[in-house]
N, C-alpha and C positions, 0 to 999 in steps of 0.2 A: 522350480525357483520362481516366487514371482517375480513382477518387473522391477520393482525398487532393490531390493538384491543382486538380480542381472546386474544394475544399472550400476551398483556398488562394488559386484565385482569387476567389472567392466576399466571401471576409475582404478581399483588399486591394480589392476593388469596394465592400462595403457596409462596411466601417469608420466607424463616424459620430465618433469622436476618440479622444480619450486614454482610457482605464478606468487610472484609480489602483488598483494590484493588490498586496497586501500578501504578503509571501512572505521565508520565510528555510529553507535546507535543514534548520535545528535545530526548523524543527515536524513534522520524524517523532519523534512521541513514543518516547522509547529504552525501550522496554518489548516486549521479542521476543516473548512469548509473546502477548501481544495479538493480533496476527494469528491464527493457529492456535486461541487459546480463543475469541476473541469473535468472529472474525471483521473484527477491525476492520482497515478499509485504511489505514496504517500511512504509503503511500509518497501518498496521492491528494493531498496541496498537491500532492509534487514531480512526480507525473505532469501538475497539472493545468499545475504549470506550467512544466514543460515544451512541454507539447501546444501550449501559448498561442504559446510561443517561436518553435515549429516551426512555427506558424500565420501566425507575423508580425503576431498580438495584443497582445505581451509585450515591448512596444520599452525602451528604458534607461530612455528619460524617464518608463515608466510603471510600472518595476516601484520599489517601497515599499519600501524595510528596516525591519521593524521596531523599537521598541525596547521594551526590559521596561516593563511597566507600574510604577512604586513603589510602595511597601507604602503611603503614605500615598494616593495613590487605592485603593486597594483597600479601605483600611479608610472611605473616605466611603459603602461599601455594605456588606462586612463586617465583623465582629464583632472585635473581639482577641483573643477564644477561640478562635476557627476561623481565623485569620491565621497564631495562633501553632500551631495543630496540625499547619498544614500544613509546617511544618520539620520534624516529626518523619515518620521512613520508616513507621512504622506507620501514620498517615494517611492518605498518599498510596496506599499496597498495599492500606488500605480501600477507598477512593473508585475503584481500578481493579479492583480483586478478584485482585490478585495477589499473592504471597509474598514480605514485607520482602527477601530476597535477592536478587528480579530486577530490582529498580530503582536508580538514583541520585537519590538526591532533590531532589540541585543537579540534576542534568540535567532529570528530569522538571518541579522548578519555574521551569526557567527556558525551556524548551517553551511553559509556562501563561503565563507572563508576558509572551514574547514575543504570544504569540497575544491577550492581553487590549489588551495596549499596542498594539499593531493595531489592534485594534477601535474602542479611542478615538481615533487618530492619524484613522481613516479618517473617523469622524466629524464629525472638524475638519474634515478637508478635503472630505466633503461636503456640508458648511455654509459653507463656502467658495465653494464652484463650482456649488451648487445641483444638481448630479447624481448619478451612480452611483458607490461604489469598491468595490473588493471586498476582502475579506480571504481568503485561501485556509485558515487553519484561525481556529474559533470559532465562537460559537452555544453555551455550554458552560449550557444553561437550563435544569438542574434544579439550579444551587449557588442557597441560598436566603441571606438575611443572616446566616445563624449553621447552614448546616448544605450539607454534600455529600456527592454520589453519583451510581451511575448514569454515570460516569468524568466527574463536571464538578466541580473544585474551589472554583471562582471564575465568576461570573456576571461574561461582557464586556458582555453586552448594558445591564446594570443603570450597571456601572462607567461604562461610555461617558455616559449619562444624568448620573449625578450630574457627573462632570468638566465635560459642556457647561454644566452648571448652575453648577456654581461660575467657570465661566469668563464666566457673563453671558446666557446664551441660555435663554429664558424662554417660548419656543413649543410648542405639540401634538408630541408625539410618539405615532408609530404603530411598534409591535411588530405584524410580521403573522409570527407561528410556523408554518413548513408543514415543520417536523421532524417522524416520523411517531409522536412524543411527545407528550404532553401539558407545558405551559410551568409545571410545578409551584415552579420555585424562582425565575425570570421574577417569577411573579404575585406572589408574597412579598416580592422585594424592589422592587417599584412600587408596591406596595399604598398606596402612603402619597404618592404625585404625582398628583393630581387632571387633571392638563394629559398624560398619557400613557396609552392606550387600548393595551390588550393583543387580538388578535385571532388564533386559531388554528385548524388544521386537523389531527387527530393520527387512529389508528385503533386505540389503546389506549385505556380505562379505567383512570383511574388516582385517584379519588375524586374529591369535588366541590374544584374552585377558586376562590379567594377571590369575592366576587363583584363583578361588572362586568366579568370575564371572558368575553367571546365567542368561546365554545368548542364546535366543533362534532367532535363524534366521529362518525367514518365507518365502517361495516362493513366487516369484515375482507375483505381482498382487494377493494377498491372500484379499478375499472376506471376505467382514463381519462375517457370522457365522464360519468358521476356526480362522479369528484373535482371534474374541471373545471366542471362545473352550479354543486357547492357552494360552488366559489372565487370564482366570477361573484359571489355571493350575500351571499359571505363580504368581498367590495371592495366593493359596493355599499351595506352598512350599513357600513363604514368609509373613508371617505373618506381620503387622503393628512394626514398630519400636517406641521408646519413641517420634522420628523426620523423619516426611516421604517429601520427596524429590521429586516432581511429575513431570516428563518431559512429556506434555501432548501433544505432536508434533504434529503442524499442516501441516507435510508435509508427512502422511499416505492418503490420497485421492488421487486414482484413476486419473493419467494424470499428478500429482506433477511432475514437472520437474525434478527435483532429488529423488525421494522418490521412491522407486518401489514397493510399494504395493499399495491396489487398493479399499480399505475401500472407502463407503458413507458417508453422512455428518451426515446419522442416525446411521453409524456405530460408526462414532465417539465419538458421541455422548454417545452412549450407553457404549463403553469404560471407557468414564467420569464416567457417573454411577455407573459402576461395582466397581469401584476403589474408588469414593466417599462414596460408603456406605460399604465397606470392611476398609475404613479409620475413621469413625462413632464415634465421642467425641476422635479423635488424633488429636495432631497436625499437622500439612498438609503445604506446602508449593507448589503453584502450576504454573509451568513456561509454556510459550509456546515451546522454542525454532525454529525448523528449520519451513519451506514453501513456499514454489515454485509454486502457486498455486492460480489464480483468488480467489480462495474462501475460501484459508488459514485462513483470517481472520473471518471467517464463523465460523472454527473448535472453536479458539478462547474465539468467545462468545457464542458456544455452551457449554464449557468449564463453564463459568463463569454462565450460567443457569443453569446447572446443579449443580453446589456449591450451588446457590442461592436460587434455588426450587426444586432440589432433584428429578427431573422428564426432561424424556428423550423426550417427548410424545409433545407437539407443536413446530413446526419447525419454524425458523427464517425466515417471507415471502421473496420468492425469488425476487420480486420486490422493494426489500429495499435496499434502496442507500444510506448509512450512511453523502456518500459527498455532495448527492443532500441534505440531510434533515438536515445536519449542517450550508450550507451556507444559505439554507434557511432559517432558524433562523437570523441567522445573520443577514439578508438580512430585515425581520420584524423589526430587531432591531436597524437599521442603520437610522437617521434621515434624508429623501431626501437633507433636506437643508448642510446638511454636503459634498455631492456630486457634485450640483450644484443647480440647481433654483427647487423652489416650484410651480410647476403651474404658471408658467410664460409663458404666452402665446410667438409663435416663432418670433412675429415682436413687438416688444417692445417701448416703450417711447422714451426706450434709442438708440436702432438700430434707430428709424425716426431721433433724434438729431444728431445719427453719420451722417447716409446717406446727411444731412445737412450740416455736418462742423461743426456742431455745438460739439462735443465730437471729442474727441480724439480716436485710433484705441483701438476698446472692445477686451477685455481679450480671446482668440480662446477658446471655448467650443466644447468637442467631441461630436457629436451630436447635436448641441447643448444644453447640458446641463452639462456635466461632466467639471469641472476643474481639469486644473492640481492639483494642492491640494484637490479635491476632491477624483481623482485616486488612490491617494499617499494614503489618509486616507484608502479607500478600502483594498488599497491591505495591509498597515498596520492591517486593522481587521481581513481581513480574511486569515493570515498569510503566503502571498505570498514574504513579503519582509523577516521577520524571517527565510524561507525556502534559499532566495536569499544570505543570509547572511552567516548563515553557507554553502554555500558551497564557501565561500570564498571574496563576494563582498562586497562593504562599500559604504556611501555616495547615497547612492538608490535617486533617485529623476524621475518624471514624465515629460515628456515633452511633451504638445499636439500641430499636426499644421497640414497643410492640405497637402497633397500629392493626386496622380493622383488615381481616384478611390474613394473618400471619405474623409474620416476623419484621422488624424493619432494619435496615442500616441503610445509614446516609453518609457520603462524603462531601465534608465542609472546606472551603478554600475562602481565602480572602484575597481581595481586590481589589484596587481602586476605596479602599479607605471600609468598605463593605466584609460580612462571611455571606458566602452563598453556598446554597447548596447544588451541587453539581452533579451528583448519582443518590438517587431514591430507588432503593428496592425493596419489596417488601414480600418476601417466599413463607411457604409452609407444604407439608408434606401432604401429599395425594395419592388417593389409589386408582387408578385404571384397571379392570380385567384381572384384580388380584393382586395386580403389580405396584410396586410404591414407587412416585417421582418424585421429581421434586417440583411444585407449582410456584410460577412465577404469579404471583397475582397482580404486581405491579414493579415496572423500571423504567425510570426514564434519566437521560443523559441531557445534562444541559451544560450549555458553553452563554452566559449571560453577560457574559464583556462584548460578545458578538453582539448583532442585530441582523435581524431578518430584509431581503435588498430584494431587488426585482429578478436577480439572479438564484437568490438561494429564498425562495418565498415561505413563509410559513406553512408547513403542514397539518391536518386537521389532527387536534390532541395536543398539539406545540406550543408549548409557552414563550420557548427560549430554544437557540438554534443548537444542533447536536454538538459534543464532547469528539465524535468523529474516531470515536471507540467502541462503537458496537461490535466490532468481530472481536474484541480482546474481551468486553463481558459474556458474548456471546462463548466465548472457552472457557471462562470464568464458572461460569454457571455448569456448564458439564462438569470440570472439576470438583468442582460444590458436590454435585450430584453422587460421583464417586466417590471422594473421600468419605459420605455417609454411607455409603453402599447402597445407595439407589440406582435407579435401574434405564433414568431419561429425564431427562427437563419437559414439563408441556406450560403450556401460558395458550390463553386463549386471544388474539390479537383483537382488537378493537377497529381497527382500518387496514383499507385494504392495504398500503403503504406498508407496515408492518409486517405484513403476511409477506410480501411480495421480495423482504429487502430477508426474511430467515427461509426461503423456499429452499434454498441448497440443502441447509442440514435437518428442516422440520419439516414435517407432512401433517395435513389430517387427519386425524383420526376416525374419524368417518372414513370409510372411502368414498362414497356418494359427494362429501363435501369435498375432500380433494378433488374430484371427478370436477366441479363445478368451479372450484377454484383454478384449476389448469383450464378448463374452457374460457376463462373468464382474461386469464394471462394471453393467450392464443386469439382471441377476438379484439382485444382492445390493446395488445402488444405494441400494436404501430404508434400508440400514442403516446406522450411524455406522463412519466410517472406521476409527476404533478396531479397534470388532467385529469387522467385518467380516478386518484383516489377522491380528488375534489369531488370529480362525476357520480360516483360511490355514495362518497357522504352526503350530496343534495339530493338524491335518488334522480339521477337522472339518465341513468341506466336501467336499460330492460332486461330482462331472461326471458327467453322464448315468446315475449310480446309484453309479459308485464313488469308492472313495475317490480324492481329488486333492489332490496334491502339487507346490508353487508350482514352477515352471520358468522359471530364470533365466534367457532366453534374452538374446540381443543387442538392444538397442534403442538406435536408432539415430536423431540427428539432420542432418539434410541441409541445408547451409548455402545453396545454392544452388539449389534443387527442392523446391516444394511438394510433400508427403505426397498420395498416391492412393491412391483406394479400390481394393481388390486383388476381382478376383472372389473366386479360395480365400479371402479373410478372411472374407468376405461369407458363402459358404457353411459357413462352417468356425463362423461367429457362428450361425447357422440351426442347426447342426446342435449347437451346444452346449447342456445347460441342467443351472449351475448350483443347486445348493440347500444349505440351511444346516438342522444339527440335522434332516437328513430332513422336513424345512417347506418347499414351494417358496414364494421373494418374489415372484419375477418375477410 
């Protein structure tokens, strides 16, 4: 049995009932550059729940629709000053640290809203049932009663509190914050409920907090058995409240861009635990909050297994791709003829009548087989245009036709009184070794309401700053691939940048050139992505002493064959050594 099966039977054996799980696809907050400047994972609700789905965790009866939270709960803990700022785009590009042009404001405030009105919804109901729910985004504990940052606008945690209060529930509550933050805007606005105990775990210094705050700061990079001593430690002078309040941060792992401790995913995990079964027939409330981190969304739905099955002990297979194993569903579930032709051989009835005169000029197919209204439907399903939209565009429509190099279709949005175009690609089909792919000859993703800041710099090739949907084309494109019965995607990248951000799913084709492309990640690793492809493109990089010069070569994704280590990459990686400005990193 492999591990994902284990892991499946595993769920339907220890399932102890229902987990009330709070979720809607509008809490990817629509701000693209986020990912890419912070770090922040963007997609980890819908991964997480997904994963749940595909677990047999995530049943009808237990996933939650959110609803907005009202301005008149929100104002029972915030201010009217900070209420009313947060209507304004200036606010909001504060509190994220990005540029009034990359946001929607409706969009972004109704993200927050959704995620707050969760928090109290879940509340309810685990004062209800006396058990665990979870909310998949929330934990937003640095908004204080009059002031935000740090990307939290609104305290749910706080909100959730006052609302059970005004609804009549009058019992202890327990905040236990194990975001790898300090609870600075939390403790501000509790400060003033005598019957709720704030209790945390962070690995930042962030000045003193109110007091009665039990707040234990841990050394940077504090390894699983210390965190976990201190957690022991940290539940034993706080015992269970009537209302427990769980910040369950997935930005404590080791490498978090912002988090500076240095917990495993099985640390993490086992935290959940600790804390789950010390909280055993109470009501529970359980948020993610912060995550900087490839695998933030990991912690997540480690989080949500251990509510579910009460056991720390099979790990989530490292080979699971939430995004590959959604679209592929979809992808099963998409009727070809909705795209373009059914087994319609490529020289047709109709093509002999054209090439006759006989018909008039046929409708341009990508590939032939994709229509523009077949694209359009695609990216309707697998919710590229929804994505397209909150971050500000209307009017979405597909245009296919042929340019130099293959095929083309372009997605057009309007904006700002403007149509832009927002996705350029342009395929046609290749052979390798016999084998047919599919060739990217050209894609690029542009977000042109954005502008390029000292934060998110332009990259060489960049016109206009990313869409911040590369892994959803990047499955796009394999499915492309399949549904012709092709055999792999290859594109030959153009910078290093490029190569560096498809290296998971794409290798070279060469081995020799992979061999030098892995030397080349491993020697100049330590430096910012940035740098290092600027360094590239001026030639200001050597190999083995001289100058080097990026080489596009073919990289190649294999739809049906895992990637193998090649001896020649191997050697070819030994015998490489990069260096920058005549300084070796490696």
């Amino acid at each position: 049995m492999n591990p994902w099966s284990r892991l499946k039977a595993q769920a339907a054996r220890l399932m102890r009932g229902p987990l009330p799980t709070f979720y809607d696809p509008a809490y990817r907050i629509p701000i693209a550059s986020l990912e890419q400047r912070a770090g922040m994972a963007l997609r980890r609700a819908d991964f997480a729940a997904w994963t749940l789905a595909d677990l047999g965790l995530l049943r009808e009866n237990d996933l939650r629709t959110p609803r907005r939270v009202s301005w008149g709960e929100l104002a029972l803990v915030h201010s009217g000053r900070l209420l009313e700022s947060l209507t304004q785009p200036e606010t909001l590009a504060q509190i994220f640290a990005v540029r009034v042009e990359e946001l929607d404001p409706d969009e972004v405030l109704h993200t927050l809203r959704l995620a707050v009105g969760a928090t109290v919804d879940a509340a309810r109901e685990a004062l209800r049932r006396k058990g665990p729910t979870l909310n998949l985004l929330g934990g937003f504990h640095h908004a204080g009663p009059d002031s935000a940052g740090g990307f939290c606008a609104v305290n749910d945690l706080a909100v959730a509190i006052a609302v059970a209060r005004g609804e009549g529930f009058d019992g202890t509550v327990l905040i236990l914050d194990l975001d790898a933050h300090p609870p600075d805007g939390t403790a501000l606005c509790v400060a003033g409920d005598p019957k709720v105990r704030l209790a945390s775990l962070s690995g930042s210094d962030w000045g003193a907090l109110p007091e009665g705050v039990d707040e234990v700061r841990l050394p940077e990079g504090c390894r699983d058995p210390d965190y976990l001593s201190a957690l022991d430690a940290l539940l034993k002078r706080n015992p269970p409240g009537d209302l427990n309040l769980i910040i369950a941060g997935c930005d404590v792992l080791a490498g978090d861009r912002f988090g500076r401790l240095g917990l495993t995913l099985t640390g993490a995990r086992r935290r959940d635990l600790r804390v789950a079964r010390a909280l055993k027939g109470r009501a529970s409330v359980w948020v993610p909050s912060g995550g900087y981190h490839d695998d933030s969304w990991r912690v997540l739905v480690g989080t949500a297994l251990v509510l579910a099955m009460d056991s720390a002990d099979d790990p989530l297979p490292a080979d699971y791709e939430p995004l590959r194993a959604r679209f592929s569903r979809i992808f099963e579930e998409v009727a070809p003829h909705k795209l373009g032709v059914v087994e319609e051989p490529w020289f047709s009835a109709e093509d002999l009548e054209m090439s006759l005169g006989q018909r008039g000029h046929k409708d341009k197919r990508l590939l032939g087989f994709y229509t523009a209204a077949g694209l359009e439907f695609a990216c309707y399903q697998y919710g590229l245009f929804d994505q397209m939209r909150r971050l500000g565009y209307t009017n979405l429509r597909v245009v296919v036709d042929e340019a130099a190099g293959g095929d083309r279709a372009r997605t057009l949005g309007t904006a700002d009184g403007k149509e832009h175009m927002l996705v350029e690609m342009v395929l046609e089909r290749h052979r390798l070794n016999d084998e047919e792919l599919l060739f990217v000859n050209w894609l690029t993703l542009r977000h042109p309401r954005a502008a390029f800041t000292a934060e998110r710099p332009q990259l060489p090739g960049q016109d206009a700053p990313g869409l911040g949907l590369a892994p959803e084309f990047t499955q796009i494109l394999a499915l492309m691939a399949r549904r012709l019965r092709l055999k792999g995607v290859i594109f030959r990248p153009s910078h290093y940048h490029v190569a560096y951000a498809c290296r998971r799913r794409f290798r070279f084709a060469d081995p020799a050139r992979q061999g030098r492309f892995e030397a080349l990640n491993r020697d100049l690793g330590g430096q910012r992505l940035l740098d290092v492809t600027r360094a590239v493109s001026a030639g200001e990089v050597t190999l083995n002493g001289e100058p080097y010069v990026w080489e596009p070569a073919d990289m190649v994704m294999w739809l049906d064959r895992e990637p193998q280590e090649d001896v020649m990459a191997e050697a070819e990686r030994q015998r490489s050594r990069f260096e920058w400005r005549g300084a070796a990193v490696s």
